[in-house]
N, C-alpha and C positions, 0 to 999 in steps of 0.2 A: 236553604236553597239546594236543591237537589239537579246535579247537572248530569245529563249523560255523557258516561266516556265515550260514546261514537261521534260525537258531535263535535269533540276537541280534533279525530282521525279528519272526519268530513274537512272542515275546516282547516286542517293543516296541509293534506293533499290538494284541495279550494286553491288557496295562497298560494302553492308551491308552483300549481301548474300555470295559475293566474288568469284561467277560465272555467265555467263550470262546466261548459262542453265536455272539456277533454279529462276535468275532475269526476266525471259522472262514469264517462266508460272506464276511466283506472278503478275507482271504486265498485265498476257493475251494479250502480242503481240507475235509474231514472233519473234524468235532470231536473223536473218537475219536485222529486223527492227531496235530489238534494236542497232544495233553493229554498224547502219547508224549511228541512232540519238547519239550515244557517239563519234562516229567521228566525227561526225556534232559539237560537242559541245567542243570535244580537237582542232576544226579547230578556232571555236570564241575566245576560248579562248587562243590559240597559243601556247599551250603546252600538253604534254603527261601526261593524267591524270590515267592510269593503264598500268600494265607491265602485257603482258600476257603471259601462264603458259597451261602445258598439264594438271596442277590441277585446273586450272580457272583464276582468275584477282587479282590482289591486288596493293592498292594506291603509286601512287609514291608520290614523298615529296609534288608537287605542286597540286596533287590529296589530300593527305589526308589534306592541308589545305583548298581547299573548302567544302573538306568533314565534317572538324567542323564544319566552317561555313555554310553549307545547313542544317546540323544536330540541329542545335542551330535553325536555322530558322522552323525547321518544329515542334520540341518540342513547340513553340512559336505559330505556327498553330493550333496544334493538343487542345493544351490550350484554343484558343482564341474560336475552333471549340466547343471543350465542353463545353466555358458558354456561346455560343448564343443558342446551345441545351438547356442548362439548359431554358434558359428567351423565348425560343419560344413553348420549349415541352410542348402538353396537359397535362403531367400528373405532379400532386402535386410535386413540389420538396421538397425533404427530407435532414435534415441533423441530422448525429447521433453523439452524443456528450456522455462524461461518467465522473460523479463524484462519491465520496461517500454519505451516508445518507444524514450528516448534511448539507455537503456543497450543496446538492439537494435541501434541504426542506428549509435551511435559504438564500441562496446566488442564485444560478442558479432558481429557480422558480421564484422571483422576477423580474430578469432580463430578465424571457424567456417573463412574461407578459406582460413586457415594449416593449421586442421586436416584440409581436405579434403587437401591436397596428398598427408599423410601416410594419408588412411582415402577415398579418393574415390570407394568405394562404399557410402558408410555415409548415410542419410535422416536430416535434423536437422530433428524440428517443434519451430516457434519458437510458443510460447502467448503472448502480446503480453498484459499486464495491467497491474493496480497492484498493488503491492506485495505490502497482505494479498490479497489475491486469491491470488498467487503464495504466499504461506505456506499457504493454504488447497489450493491444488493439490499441493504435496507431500506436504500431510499426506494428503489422499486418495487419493495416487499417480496422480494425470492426468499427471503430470509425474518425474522425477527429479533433475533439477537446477532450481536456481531463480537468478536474481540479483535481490535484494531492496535497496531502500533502510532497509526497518527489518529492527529485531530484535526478536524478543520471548522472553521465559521461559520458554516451549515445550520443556522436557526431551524432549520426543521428535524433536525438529528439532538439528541440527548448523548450528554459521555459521561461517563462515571471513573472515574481514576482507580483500577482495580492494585496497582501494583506496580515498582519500578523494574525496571532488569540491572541489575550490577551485570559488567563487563570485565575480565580480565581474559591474559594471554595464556593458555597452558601448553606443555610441552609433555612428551614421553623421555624417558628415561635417559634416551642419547643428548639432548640438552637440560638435562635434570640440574646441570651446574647455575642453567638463567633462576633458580626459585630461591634462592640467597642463601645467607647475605655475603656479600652487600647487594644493595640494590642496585636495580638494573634502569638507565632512559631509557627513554622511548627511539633517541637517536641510535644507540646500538643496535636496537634489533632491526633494524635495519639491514643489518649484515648475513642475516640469516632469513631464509627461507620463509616467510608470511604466508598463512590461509588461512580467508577472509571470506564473507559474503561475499553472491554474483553484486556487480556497481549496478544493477538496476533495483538491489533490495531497500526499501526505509531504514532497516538495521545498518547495510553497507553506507547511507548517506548520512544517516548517523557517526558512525567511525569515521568516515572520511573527512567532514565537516571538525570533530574533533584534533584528528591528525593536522590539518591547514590549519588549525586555530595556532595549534605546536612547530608553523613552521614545517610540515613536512608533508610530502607526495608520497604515499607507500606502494608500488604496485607488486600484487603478490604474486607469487608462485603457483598457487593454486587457490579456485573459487570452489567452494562449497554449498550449496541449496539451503543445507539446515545445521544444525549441531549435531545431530546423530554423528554424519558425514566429517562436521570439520574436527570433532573430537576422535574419532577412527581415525583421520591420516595425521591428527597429534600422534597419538598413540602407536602408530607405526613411525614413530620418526621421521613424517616427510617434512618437518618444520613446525613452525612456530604456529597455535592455531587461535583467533581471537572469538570466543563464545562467551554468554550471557553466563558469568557464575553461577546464579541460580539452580542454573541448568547441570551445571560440569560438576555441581559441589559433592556427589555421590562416590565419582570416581577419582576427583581432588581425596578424599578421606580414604578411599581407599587403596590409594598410591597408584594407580593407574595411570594417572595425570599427575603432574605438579603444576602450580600457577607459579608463573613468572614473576618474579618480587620487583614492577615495576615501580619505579619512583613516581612518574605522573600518575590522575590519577582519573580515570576515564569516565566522562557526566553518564548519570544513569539514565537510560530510557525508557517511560510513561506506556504503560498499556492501559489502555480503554474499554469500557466495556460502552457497546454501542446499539441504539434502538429507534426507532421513529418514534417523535411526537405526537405526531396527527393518530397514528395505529395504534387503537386498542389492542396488548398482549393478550392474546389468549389465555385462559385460564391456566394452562401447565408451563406454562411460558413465565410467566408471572411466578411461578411459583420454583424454575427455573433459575429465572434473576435472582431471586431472595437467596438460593442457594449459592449460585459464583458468589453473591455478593460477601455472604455469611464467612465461606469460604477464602475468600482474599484478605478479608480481616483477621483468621485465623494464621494464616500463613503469612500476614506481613507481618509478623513479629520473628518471622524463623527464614525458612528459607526461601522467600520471596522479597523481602525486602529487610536491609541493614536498620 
């Protein structure tokens, strides 16, 4: 049985529109044509694939079953069409991705440098946000990759659990006495000067949440945007400054900082690697993922996760 593949096209824009009228001018034949080539195609395949109607066509049972099946096939085209565009097109291929500050400046810039080595003509736009925001951008496709600190319920959204953040308090030199021993509560430092995320960040309602669990209200002396920032006014002595370990562990080693040898002991917080469902990754994008992914397995054995 020898079938034409324009016959499967006719037939699926046919069904799709659910008249042969308006199938006939999206295709640019003749209606008369098309009405051949779907007889032509209910004779091969030996059954009545549309009931027809003074309102137009619509599938019969044995009709709407090829009609998944051509439907599944051509999403599967249309796919395969767009990443040979991508790897043939003259122009730069781009992929736009969005985290927050830290996780830009400590996590995704490393990995984008590693990745250039391997793609070093490829445009990476960074969307710099918070968190929902960056859930909000995938789901609208401004973006295709996300690194988020929350998750949420979102059945149309995909998360991948890239990495925890440990959380400790570090100080400069003028309270170098808080990093022990002995250890230090949580209720002492109180007494001293706190800088903490702005209270509108996921990381600050994280800590804060923690803190109430412990019994306690901390309001601090000063808010900081990111860790660059709250490790700078550690390190000039304006107080006590609470940052993702992870992140401080460079300048912890090289006495720049000291962590506070607190006795509690602070839950880590989950970062996510985040993408739509329904949207096929582009080809560098995909190839993207495989990298953070690669990459977080590497580093969660060291300095990204205990």
């Amino acid at each position: 049985m020898n079938l034409e593949f324009i016959y499967f096209e006719y037939f699926y824009e046919t069904a799709t529109c659910g008249n042969i009228t308006l199938a006939s001018q999206k295709l640019h034949i003749t209606q008369p044509a098309l009405s051949k080539d779907i007889a032509n195609l209910e004779s091969i395949m030996q059954c009545k694939l549309f009931t027809r109607s003074v309102k137009g066509v619509s599938l019969t049972d044995q009709g709407s079953i090829l009609y998944e099946a051509v439907k599944q096939s051509y999403v599967l085209l249309n796919n395969a069409k767009t990443k040979i565009k991508e790897l043939s097109d003259f122009s730069v291929p781009e992929i736009n991705i969005a985290a927050g500050n830290d996780l830009t400046s400590f996590v995704v810039l490393p990995w984008l440098k590693m990745f250039r080595l391997k793609y070093p003509d490829i445009i990476v736009k960074i969307l710099e946000a918070r968190s929902l925001d960056i859930i909000e951008a995938i789901k609208s496709e401004e973006v295709e990759l996300g690194l988020s600190h929350t998750k949420t319920n979102d059945s149309t959204l995909e998360f991948y659990n890239l990495f925890n953040l440990d959380y400790c308090f570090v100080v400069g030199d003028k309270y170098q006495f808080l990093s022990g021993p002995p250890s230090v509560p949580l209720q002492k430092l109180i007494d001293f000067p706190i800088i903490l995320f702005p209270s509108k960040s996921v990381k600050r309602q994280h800590i804060d949440s923690f803190f109430k669990n412990q019994g306690l209200v901390i309001k601090p002396a000063y808010e900081a945007g990111n860790t660059h920032l709250l490790m700078q006014f550690a390190e000039s002595n304006m107080g006590i400054a609470l940052v993702p370990r992870n992140f401080a562990e460079q300048k912890i080693k090289s006495k720049k900082l000291f962590e506070v040898d607190l006795i509690e002991r602070i839950p880590q917080e989950e970062v996510w690697l985040v993408w739509k469902k329904s949207k096929e990754l582009s080809h560098f994008a995909s190839k993207l993922m495989l990298h953070i992914k690669e990459q977080s397995k590497q580093i969660c054995g060291g300095l990204l996760k205990n």
